[in-house]
C-alpha positions in Angstrom: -14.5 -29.9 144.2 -14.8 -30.2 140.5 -11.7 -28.5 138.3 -14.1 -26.2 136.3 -17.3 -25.6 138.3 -20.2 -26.7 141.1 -23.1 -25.1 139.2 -23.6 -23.4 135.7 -23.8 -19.5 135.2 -27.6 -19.9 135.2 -28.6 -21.8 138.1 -27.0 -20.2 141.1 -29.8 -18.9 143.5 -30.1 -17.1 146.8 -30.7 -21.1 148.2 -27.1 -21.4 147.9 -25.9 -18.2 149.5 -22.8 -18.3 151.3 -22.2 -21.4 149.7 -18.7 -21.8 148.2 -19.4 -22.5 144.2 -17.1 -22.7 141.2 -18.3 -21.5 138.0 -16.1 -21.3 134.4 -17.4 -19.3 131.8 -16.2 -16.4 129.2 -15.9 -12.6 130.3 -19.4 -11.1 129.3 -18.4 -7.7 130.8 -16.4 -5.6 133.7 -17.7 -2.9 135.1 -15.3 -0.5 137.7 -16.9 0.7 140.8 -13.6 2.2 142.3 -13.2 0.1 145.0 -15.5 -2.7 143.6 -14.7 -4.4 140.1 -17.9 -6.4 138.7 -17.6 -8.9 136.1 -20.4 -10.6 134.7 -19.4 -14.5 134.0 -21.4 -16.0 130.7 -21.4 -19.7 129.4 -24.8 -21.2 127.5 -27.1 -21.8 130.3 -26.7 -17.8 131.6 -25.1 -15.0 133.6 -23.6 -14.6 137.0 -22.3 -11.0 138.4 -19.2 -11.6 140.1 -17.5 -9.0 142.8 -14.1 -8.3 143.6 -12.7 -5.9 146.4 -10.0 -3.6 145.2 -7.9 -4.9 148.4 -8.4 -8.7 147.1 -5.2 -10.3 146.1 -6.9 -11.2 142.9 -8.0 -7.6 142.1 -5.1 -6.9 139.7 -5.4 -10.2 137.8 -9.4 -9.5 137.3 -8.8 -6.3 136.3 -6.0 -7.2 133.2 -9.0 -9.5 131.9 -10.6 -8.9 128.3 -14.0 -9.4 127.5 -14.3 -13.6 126.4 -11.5 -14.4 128.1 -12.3 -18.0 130.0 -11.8 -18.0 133.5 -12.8 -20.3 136.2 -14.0 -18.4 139.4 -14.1 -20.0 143.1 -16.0 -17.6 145.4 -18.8 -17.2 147.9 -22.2 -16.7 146.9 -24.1 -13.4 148.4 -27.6 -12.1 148.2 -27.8 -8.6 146.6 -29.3 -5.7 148.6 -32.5 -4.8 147.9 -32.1 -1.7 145.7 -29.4 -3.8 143.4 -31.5 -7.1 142.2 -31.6 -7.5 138.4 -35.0 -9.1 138.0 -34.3 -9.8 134.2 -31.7 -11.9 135.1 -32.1 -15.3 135.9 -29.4 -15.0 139.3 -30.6 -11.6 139.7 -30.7 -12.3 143.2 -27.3 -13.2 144.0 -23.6 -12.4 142.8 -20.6 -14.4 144.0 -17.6 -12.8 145.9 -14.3 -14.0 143.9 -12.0 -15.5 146.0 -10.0 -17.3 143.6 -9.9 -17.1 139.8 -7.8 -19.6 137.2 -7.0 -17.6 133.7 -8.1 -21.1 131.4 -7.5 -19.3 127.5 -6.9 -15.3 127.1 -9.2 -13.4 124.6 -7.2 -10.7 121.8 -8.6 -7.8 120.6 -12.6 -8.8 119.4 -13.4 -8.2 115.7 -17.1 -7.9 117.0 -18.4 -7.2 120.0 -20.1 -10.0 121.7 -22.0 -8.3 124.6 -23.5 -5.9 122.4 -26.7 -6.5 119.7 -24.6 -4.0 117.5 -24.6 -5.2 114.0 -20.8 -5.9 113.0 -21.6 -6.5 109.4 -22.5 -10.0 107.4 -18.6 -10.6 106.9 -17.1 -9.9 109.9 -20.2 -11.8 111.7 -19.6 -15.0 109.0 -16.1 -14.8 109.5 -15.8 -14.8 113.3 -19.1 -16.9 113.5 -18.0 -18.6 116.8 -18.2 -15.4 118.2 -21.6 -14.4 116.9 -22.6 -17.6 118.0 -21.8 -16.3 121.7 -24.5 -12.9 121.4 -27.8 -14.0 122.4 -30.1 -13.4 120.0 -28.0 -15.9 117.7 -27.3 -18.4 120.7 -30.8 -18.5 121.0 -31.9 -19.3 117.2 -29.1 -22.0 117.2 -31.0 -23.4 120.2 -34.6 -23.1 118.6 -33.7 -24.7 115.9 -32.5 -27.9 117.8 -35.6 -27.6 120.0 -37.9 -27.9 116.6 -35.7 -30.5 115.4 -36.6 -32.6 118.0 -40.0 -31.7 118.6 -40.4 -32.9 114.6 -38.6 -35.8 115.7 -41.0 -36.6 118.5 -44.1 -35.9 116.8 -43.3 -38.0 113.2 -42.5 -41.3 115.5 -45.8 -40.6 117.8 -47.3 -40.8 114.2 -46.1 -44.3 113.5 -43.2 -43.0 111.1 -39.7 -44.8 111.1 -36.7 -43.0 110.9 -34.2 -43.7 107.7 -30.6 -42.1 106.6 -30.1 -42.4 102.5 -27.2 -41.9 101.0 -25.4 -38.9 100.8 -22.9 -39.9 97.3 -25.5 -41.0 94.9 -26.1 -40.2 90.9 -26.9 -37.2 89.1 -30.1 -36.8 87.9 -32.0 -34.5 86.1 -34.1 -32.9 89.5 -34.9 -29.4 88.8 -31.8 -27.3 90.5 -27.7 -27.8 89.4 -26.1 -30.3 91.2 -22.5 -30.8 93.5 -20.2 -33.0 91.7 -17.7 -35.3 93.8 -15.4 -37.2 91.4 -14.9 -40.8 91.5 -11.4 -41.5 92.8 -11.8 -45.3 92.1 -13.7 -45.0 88.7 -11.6 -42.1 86.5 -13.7 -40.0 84.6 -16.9 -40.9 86.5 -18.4 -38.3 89.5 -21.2 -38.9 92.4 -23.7 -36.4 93.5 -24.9 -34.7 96.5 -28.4 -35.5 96.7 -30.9 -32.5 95.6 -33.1 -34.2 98.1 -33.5 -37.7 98.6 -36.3 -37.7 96.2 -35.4 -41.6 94.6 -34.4 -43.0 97.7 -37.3 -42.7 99.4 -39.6 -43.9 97.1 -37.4 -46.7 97.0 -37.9 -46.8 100.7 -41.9 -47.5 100.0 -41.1 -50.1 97.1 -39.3 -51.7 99.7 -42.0 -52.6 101.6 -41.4 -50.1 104.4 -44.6 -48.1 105.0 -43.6 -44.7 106.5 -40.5 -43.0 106.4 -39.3 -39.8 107.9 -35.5 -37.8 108.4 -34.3 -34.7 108.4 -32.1 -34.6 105.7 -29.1 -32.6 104.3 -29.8 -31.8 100.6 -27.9 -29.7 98.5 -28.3 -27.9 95.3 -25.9 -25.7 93.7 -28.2 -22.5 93.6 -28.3 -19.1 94.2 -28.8 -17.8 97.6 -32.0 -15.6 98.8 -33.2 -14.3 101.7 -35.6 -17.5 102.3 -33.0 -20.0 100.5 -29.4 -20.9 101.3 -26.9 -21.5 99.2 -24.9 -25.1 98.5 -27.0 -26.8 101.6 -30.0 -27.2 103.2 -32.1 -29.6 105.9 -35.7 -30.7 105.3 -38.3 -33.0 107.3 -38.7 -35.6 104.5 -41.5 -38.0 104.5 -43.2 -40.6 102.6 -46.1 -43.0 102.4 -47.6 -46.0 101.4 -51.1 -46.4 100.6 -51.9 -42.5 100.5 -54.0 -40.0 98.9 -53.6 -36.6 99.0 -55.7 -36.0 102.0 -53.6 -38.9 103.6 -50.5 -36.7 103.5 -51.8 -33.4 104.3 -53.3 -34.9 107.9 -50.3 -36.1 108.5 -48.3 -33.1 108.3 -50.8 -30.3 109.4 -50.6 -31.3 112.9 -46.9 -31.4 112.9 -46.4 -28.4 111.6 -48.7 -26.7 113.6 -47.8 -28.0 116.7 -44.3 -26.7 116.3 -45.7 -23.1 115.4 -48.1 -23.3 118.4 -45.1 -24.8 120.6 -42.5 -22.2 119.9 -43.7 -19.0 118.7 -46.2 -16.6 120.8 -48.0 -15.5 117.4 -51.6 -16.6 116.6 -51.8 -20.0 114.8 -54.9 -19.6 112.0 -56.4 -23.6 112.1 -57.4 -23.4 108.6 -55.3 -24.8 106.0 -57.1 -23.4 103.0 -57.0 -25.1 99.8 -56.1 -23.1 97.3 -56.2 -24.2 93.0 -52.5 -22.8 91.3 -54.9 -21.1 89.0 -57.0 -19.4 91.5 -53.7 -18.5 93.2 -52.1 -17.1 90.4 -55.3 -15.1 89.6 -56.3 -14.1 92.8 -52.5 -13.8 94.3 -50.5 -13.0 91.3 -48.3 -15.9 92.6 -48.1 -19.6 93.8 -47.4 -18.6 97.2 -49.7 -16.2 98.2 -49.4 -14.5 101.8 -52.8 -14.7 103.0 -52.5 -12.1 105.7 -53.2 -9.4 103.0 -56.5 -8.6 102.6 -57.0 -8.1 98.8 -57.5 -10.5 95.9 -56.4 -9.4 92.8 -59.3 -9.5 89.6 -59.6 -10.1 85.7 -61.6 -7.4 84.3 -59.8 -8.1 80.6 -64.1 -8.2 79.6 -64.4 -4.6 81.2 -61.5 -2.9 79.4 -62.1 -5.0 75.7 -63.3 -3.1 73.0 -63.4 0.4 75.5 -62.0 3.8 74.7 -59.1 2.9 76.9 -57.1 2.4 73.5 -53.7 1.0 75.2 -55.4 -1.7 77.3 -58.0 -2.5 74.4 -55.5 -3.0 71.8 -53.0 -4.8 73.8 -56.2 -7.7 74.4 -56.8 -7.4 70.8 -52.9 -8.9 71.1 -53.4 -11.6 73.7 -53.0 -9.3 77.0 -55.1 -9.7 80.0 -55.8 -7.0 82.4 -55.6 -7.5 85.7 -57.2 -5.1 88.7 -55.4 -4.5 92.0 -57.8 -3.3 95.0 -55.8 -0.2 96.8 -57.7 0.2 100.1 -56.9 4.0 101.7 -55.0 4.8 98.4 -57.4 6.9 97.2 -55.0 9.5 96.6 -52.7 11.0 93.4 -49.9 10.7 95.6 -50.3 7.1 96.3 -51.0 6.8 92.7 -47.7 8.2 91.1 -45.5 5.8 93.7 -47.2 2.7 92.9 -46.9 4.1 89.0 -43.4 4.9 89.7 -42.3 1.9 91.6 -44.3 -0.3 88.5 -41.7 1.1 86.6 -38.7 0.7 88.5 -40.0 -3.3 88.2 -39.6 -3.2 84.6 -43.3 -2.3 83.6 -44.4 0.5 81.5 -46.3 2.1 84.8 -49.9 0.8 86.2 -53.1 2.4 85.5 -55.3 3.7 88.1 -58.3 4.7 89.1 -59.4 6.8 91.8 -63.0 6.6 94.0 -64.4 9.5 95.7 -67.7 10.4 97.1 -68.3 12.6 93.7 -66.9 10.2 90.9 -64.4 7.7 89.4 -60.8 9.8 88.7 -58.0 9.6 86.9 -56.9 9.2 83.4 -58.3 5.8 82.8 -61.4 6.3 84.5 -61.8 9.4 82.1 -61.3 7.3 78.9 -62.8 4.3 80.6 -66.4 6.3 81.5 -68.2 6.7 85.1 -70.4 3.2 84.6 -67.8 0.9 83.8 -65.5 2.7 86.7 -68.2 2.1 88.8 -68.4 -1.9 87.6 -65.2 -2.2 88.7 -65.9 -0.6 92.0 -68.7 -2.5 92.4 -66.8 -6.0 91.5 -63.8 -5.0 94.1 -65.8 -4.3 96.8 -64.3 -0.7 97.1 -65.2 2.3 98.6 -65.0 5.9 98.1 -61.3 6.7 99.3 -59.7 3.7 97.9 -57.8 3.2 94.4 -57.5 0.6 92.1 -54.6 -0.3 89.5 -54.4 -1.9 86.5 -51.7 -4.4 85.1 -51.9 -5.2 81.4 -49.5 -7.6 79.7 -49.2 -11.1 78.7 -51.1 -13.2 81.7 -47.7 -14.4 82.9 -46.3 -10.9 83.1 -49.6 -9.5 84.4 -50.1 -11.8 87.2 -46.4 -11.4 88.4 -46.5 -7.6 88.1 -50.1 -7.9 90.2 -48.9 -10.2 92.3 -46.0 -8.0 93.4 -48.3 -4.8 93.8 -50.1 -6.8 95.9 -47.8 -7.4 98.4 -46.5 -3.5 97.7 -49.9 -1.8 98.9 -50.3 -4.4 101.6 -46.9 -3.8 103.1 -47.2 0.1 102.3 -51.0 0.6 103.9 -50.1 -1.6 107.2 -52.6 -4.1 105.8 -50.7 -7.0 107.3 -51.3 -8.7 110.5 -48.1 -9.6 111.9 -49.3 -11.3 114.8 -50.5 -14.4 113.0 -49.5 -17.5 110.4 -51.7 -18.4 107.9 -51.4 -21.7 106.0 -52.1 -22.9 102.7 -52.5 -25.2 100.8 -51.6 -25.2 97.0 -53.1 -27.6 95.0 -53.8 -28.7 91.2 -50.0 -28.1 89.8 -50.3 -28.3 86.1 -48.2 -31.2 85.1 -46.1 -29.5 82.2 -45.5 -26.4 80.9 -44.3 -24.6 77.7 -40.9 -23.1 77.7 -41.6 -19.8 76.0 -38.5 -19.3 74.2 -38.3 -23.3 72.5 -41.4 -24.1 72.6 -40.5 -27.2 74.3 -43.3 -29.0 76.7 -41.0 -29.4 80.1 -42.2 -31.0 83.3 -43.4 -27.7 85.5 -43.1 -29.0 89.3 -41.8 -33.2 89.5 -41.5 -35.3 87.4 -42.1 -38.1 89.1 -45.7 -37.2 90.3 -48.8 -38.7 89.3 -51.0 -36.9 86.5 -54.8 -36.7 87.6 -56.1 -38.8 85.5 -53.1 -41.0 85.1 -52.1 -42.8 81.9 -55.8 -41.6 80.4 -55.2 -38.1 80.9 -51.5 -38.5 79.4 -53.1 -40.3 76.5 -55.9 -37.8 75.4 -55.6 -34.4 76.6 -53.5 -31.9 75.9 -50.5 -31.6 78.3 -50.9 -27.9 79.5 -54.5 -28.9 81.0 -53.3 -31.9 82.1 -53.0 -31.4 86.3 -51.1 -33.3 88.7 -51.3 -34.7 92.4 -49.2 -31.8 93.5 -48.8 -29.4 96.3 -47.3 -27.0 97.6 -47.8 -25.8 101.7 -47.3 -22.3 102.2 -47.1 -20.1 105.3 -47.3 -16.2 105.1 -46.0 -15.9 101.8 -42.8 -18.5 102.0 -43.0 -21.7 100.6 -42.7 -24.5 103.3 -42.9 -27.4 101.4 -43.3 -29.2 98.2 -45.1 -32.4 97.6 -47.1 -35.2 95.5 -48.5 -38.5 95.3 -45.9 -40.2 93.4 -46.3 -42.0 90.1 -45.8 -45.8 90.8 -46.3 -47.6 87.6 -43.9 -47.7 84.6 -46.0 -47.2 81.8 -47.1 -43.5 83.5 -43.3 -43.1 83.9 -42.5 -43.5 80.4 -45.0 -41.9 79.0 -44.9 -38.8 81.1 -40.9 -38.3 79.9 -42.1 -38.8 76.3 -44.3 -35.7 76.6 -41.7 -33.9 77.8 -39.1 -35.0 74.8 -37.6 -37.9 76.6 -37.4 -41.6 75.4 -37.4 -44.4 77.1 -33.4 -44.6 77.2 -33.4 -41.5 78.9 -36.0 -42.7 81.8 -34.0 -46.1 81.7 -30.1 -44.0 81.8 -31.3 -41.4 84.4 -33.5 -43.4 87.0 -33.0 -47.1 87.0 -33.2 -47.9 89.9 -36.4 -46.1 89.8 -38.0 -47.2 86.4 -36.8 -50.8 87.4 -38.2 -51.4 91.0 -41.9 -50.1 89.3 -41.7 -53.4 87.2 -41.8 -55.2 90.6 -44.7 -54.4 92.6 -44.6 -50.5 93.5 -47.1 -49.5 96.1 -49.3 -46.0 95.3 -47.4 -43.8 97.6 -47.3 -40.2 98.3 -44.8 -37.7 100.4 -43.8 -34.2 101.3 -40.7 -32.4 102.3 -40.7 -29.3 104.7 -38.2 -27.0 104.9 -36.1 -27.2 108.2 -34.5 -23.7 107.6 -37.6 -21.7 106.4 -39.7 -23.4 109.5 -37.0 -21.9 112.2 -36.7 -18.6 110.3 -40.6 -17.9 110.3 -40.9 -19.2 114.5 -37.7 -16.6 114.9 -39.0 -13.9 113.1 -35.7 -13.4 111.2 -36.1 -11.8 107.9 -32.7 -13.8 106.5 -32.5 -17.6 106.4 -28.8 -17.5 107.3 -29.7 -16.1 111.0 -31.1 -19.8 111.8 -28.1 -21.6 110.3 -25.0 -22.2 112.7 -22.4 -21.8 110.3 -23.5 -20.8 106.9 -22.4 -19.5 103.9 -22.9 -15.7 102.8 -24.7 -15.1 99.0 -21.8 -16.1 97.1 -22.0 -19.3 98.7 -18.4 -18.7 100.5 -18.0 -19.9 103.7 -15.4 -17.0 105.3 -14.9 -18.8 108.4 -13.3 -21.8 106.8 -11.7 -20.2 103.5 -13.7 -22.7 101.4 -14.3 -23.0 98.3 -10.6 -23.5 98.4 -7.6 -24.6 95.8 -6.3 -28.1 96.2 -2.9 -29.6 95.5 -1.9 -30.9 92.4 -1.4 -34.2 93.8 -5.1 -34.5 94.7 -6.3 -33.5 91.7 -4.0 -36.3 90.2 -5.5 -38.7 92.6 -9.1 -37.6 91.2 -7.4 -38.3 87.6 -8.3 -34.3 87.1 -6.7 -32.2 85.1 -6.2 -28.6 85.8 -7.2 -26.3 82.4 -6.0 -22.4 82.4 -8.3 -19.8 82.9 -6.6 -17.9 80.1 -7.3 -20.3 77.7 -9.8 -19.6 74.6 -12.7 -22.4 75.6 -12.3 -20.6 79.2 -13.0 -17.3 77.8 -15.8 -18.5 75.4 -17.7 -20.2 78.6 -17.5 -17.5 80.2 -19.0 -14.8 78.5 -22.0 -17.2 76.8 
């Protein structure tokens, strides 16, 4: 017989009864009967009830056991009466009569509680996460995660895609987010960097001749954490392609990723990927990543409310402000009125005017000011009905759309308006190619720079750069950006060019990306790619509401890792080795940085 077990603590069925079977696993729980002591055996693949006799030999030993202790148990497997089979349970049917058990590692006193779904708080569950690991419902995501991984896997090669690793110590570059720093130990002074994403290397990949590439890759970015994003590290399905258009990419992707939702999750799949402008999403969404499963589009009515005898709104458009209407199905009410004002407020906003429909007339303050036909215009162009509200957000369009955009998702979440029982994908299309910093002035790249304008070097030679769009997009699933993506720029002149707009000469493109800049003066295919998010993918098909619940060991929001006590000091003698040099934190440059 095998030292540690016959069969797994998920497979033993009433085919084996009065078999003799060995099984190892961790204490789940114990449970005293008087004369009969239960324990229920755990490892990954399930659970097995095991019974002991209080006149057994080994009746004293089971009963000293903690809960995740491991133990190997010899027994006798036994069908369960009738009145005592656990149909939720895999070996309901059986239990196995210890005979023999072998104590293989004693558990102390548990910070958490493993048999129990009791929530023992983010540190304690980060700091013991080998234990968490053990509970099911975390077990399980760890699982479904490796499931999709390889699903992804499957599906990418069935698509004629070839898998690649790049490098993980490579250069900084200017990429968006703040980059980890590795110094040189070899080259004093000098430091690598842990790829953002493996943006240059695979689009070196295509301009080596190679015609699809795929991996899930590690990327890391020195960000802060969110509920959707997780600090220091992070896996994505990256992909490229040679020969592509924008079309190219998005049929090679849709299927993937709804095959995985359709394989894993029990929630409706919508088949549409709708195509979506960034304009028409910012107007009609407030934001970029809209969650279609809310039924309201947001309006401009700026013409309505110009020149009216709503004074604030009509002066603030004399000043550049836009006004933007928020349909309120069912909040037809001054209750619902004063918390959507109140909560505008708490966001940072002077408040949000409202109007209110009933079956006798338009109310409220601005409806008042505003007069009964115009109210009624607004009705009309919202589609509402008597019972239902709208509100009003007037600022610049930036700060208008955002506020709207918000309030959106606030009266959709509020009013049950959400179907939770469904994804909806879309697509996000049109990026504009630069935008204008608001403090400098300065024109800066607004999504990658390394996309292709629309238009190419024409567009970048004659119009202006804020109209100028780009072959980018964005896939989006119930409000959480999936992925990010473009058809790539592949010639150098576009290259250059592009960074001069945004205030960088050619010594700048040449410095930062040479390997880039160079292998276009060589024969650079048109090529395009994409790069869904791992994480985010698992964390939707799981239904967790916190990235970090999908992860197997991650770091909490100050990007600490408790279970390993890292970020940690290091010796002197390795920082000498680095040719580092260890300042005080009481010194005056210290103090400066810090408070800037």
């Amino acid at each position: 017989m095998h030292l540690y077990r016959t069969h797994n603590c998920g497979e033993i069925s009433e085919n084996d009864e009065n078999s003799e079977v060995k099984i190892s696993g961790w204490v789940h729980r114990k449970r005293d009967h008087g004369s009969l002591l239960f324990v229920d055996l755990r490892d990954h693949f399930g659970l097995t009830q095991c019974v002991v006799d209080s006149s057994d030999k080994v009746f004293t030993l089971v009963e000293s056991l903690r809960n995740e202790s491991v133990v190997t148990i010899t027994g006798v497997v036994k069908k369960r009466s009738k009145e005592t089979i656990n149909k939720n349970l895999k070996t309901g049917q059986i239990e196995v009569s210890i005979e023999d058990i072998i104590i293989q590692s004693e558990s102390d006193t548990l910070p958490l509680q493993v048999n129990s779904d009791e929530d023992a708080g983010e540190e304690t569950r980060l700091r013991y996460r080998y234990l968490d690991l053990r509970r099911t419902r975390p077990h399980k995501n760890i699982i479904l995660r490796s499931q999709i991984i390889q699903s992804i896997r499957n599906r990418m090669v069935e698509q004629g895609f070839t898998e690649f690793q790049t490098p993980i110590l490579t250069a900084s570059s200017p990429e968006g987010a703040r980059d980890f720093l590795v110094p040189a130990r070899l080259h004093p002074g000098k430091f690598y960097a842990l790829p953002q994403a493996p943006q240059q290397f695979k689009q070196l990949v295509m301009m080596s001749g190679f015609d699809k590439y795929f991996q899930i890759a590690p990327c890391f970015r020195d960000e802060d954490s969110r509920a959707d994003r997780s600090p220091g590290e992070f896996y994505q399905l990256d992909l490229e392609m040679s020969f592509v258009e924008q079309g190219d990419v998005f049929a090679a992707v849709e299927p993937v990723i709804k095959g995985i939702f359709e394989q894993f999750s029990g929630k409706k799949i919508d088949p549409i990927f709708t195509h979506i402008s960034y304009a028409d999403s910012i107007l009609k969404y407030g934001n970029d990543k809209p969650d279609l499963r809310i039924p309201i589009e947001i309006s401009d009515v700026t013409d309505i409310f110009r020149g009216s005898d709503f004074t604030i709104f009509a002066k603030n458009i004399e000043n550049g402000a836009v006004v933007r209407a928020i349909p309120g199905p069912k909040c037809g009410s001054r209750a619902v009125a004063d918390r959507m004002n109140s909560w505008a407020q708490s966001e940072g906003a002077p408040g949000l005017g409202y109007i209110i429909y009933s079956s006798e007339e338009a109310k409220g303050p601005v409806a008042k000011a505003l007069g009964q036909d115009k109210s009624n215009l607004i009705k009309s162009k919202l589609n509402l009905n008597d019972g239902d509200a709208v509100f009003f957000a007037c600022a610049s369009e930036k700060d208008a759309s955002a506020l709207a955009g918000r309030a959106r998702v606030r009266i959709g979440t509020e009013q049950n308006l959400i179907d939770k029982s469904i994804f909806k994908f879309c697509w996000i299309v049109d990026f504009p190619m630069f935008e204008k910093d608001e403090i400098t002035g300065k024109i800066e790249f607004s999504h990658n720079p390394f996309s292709m304008p629309q238009g190419g070097m024409e567009a970048l030679n004659t119009q202006d750069p804020l109209e100028i769009k780009a072959w980018q997009y964005d896939l989006v699933c119930n409000g959480i950006e999936l992925s990010s993506g473009a058809i790539r720029n592949h010639l150098p002149e576009v290259m250059y060019r592009a960074f001069d707009i945004a205030g960088y000469g050619p010594q700048v493109v040449e410095e930062k990306f040479p390997a880039m800049i160079n292998a276009f003066k060589f024969g650079a295919p048109p090529h395009g790619g994409i790069a869904p998010g791992i994480d985010r993918i698992v964390m939707l098909i799981a239904d967790e509401p916190n990235i970090r619940e999908v992860i197997l060991f991650p770091m909490n929001g100050k990007a600490e890792d408790l279970m390993m006590s890292a970020p940690s000091s290091v010796e002197d003698k390795q920082l000498n080795e680095l040719h580092i040099r260890k300042a005080s934190i009481h010194s005056k440059n210290w103090q400066k940085d810090t408070t800037q």
